[in-house]
C-alpha positions, 0 to 999 in steps of 0.5 A, a space after each residue: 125765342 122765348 122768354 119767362 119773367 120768374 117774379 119770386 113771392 108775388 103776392 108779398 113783393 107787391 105789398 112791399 112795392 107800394 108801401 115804401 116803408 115795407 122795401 127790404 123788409 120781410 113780408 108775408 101774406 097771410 090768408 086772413 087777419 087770424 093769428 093762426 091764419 096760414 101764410 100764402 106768400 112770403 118775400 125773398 127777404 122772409 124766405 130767407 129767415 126760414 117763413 115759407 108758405 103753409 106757416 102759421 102767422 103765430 109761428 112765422 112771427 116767432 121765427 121772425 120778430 121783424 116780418 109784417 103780415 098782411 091780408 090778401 088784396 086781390 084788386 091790387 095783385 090784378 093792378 100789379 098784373 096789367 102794368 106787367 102785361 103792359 111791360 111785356 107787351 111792348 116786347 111781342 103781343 103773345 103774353 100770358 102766365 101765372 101769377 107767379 110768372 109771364 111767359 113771353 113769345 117773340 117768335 115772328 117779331 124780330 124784324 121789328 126790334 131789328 134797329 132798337 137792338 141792332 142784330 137780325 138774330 133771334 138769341 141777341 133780340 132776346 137777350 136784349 129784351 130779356 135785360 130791358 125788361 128785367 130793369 124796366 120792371 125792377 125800376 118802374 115797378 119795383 118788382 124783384 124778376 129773374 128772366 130765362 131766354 130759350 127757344 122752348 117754353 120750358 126751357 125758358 122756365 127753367 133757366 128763369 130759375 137758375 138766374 137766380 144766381 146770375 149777376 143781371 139775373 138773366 140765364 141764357 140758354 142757347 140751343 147748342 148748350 141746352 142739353 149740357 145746361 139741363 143736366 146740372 139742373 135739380 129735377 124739383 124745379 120741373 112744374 107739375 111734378 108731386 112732391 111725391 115723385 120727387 120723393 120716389 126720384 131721390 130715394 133712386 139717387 135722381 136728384 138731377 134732369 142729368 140723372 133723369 135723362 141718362 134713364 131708358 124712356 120705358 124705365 122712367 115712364 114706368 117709374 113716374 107714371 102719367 104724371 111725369 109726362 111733363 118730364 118726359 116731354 122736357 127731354 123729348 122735345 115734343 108736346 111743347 105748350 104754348 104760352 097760357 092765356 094770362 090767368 087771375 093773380 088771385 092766390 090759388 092751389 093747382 093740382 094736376 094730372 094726365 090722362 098717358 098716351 090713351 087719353 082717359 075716357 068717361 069711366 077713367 076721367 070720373 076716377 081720375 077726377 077722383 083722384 084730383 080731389 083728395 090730392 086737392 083736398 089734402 093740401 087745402 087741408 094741410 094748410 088749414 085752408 078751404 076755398 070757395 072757387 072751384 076750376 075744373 081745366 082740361 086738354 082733350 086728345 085733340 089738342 081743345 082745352 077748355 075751363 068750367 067755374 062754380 061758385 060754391 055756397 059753403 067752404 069747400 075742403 073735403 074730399 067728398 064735397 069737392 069730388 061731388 062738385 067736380 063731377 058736376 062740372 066734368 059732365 057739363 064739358 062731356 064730349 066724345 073725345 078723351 081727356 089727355 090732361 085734367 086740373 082742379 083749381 082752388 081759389 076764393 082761399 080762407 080760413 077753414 071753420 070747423 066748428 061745426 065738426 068740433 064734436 061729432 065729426 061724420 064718419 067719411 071725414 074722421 076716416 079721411 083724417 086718417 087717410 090725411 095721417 097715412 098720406 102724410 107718412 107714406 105718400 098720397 100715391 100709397 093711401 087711397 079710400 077702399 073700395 068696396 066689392 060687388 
């Protein structure tokens, strides 16, 4: 059995954890110390009165007279990190996750919890592990959680989220009920999904994993492409992953794409690299961010996966510099065997500077400000650069 830990508003909870007079309070992140810097977290308790991510602290302090904004501090988050692992890892050394969430394997351990939670099933260890945890960080750590339980990892990610409206915030999900629980559940909390897709799914009356899954596989294949291989393998039950070796808490942007059945070679890799960056630079720039880390990660058809980091000089934010930087490090990783699956990560978030472009910006980056205004209408999946013929 799995098990994920969903901590909703990471950065902002943590803020509020150890400052006392923060608790209960609405609290925001922001990227820098600016009043126009845009936020990268935000509390349950500013969620609700309508801060989210993206705002500008100008605004957000409009909308919420109340809310304390704060700049990132990335030692802190990684503190926070340790003493969740710690937490977790007295349940089962198989710990890992994103910043945002742990995912915890238990598979193998059930003769050790035998006496602690008096039953040899599975299911009941870790449901019992499930409320522990969730009142062993809630009270130790004063961090808000919400725990999903269920034999598949994602699953379990899903259920973390619908514990939101359970009572002891734990949803458990057996494997008897886990086809008629999936059905009722909304199809945007599926990971890796474009907003696009979601936008494509509703406007075909797909709102819910019911409505998705009541799709022949071949329509719904053809109608989200590559990069609904996630979705599809929810209701297939194949390609189950792993749990993720646990990453750094630091605030990122994650954007994704896979490669479909074939797998991507030399050539489609490039494009779909390609591909990768404007949709990464399209959201650093609607954020008003750029980032100074870039992580190019990979799955081969194979099943090795590995990860490559540069250091840039300068900020990165456009399309050009970041696909030229990505190309740089996917030719370090060249092997003989395709790609299945390709991610960029920005980290080492700021403020974007543009003074240097305030008058004369060049050619490729007023034609990408255009692009930016298409996208934004009519989809990042419809706006592409044009290529030129030989």
């Amino acid at each position: 059995m799995l098990l994920h830990l969903h901590l909703p508003g990471f950065h902002a909870t943590v803020q509020q954890a150890v400052t006392s007079r923060l608790a209960g309070r609405p609290v925001a992140v922001a990227i820098d110390g600016g009043a126009q810097a845009p936020l990268i977290d935000v509390s349950p308790e500013a969620l609700r009165q309508g801060v989210f991510p993206g705002l500008r602290a100008t605004a957000a302090l409009r909308r919420c007279p109340g809310l304390t904004v704060t700049t990132p501090q990335p030692e802190l988050y990684r503190r926070a990190r340790r003493a969740l692992m710690a937490a977790a890892n007295t349940a089962s050394p198989l710990v890992g996750g994103r910043a945002d969430g742990l995912d915890v394997d238990l598979s193998g351990s059930e003769r050790l919890w035998r006496d602690a939670t008096g039953s040899d099933d599975p299911l009941k260890q870790a449901t019992w592990w499930a409320r522990t945890l969730h009142e062993r960080i809630g009270e130790d750590l004063r961090l808000p959680t919400t725990v999903g339980v269920a034999r598949r990892l994602r699953v379990a990610r899903l259920a973390a989220l619908a514990a939101r409206d359970e009572r002891d915030r734990v949803c458990v999900v057996t494997p008897e009920t886990e086809s008629a629980t999936l059905r009722d559940w909304p199809i945007r909390w599926v990971r890796d999904l474009p907003w696009e897709l979601l936008r494509q799914l509703a406007e075909c009356g797909i709102t819910t994993l019911g409505a998705a899954a009541a799709m022949a596989p071949a329509d719904l294949r053809q109608l989200l492409g590559d990069d609904g291989e996630s979705l599809l393998a929810l209701f297939s039950g194949e390609d189950e992953p792993l749990v993720p070796p646990c990453i750094d808490p630091e605030p990122e942007i994650v954007v994704a794409r896979g490669a479909g059945d074939s797998g991507a070679d030399a050539t489609r890799s490039t494009r779909l690299l390609a591909a990768l960056a404007r949709d990464l630079g399209f959201r650093l720039r609607g954020d008003g961010l750029a980032c100074t880390r870039l992580t190019l990660a990979g799955v081969w058809l194979d099943g090795r996966t590995t990860t490559r980091t540069t250091q840039a000089k300068r900020q990165l934010r456009h399309d050009d510099d970041l696909e030229r930087t990505a190309l740089v490090m996917l030719a370090a990783l060249a092997r003989r065997v395709s790609w299945q699956r390709l991610s960029l990560t920005a980290t080492g978030l700021c403020s974007a500077e543009e003074q240097q472009e305030l008058f004369d910006a060049p050619r490729a980056h007023r034609l990408e400000n255009a692009r930016d205004l298409l996208r934004t209408r009519f989809g990042t999946e419809l706006v592409s650069p044009a290529t030129q013929a030989e």
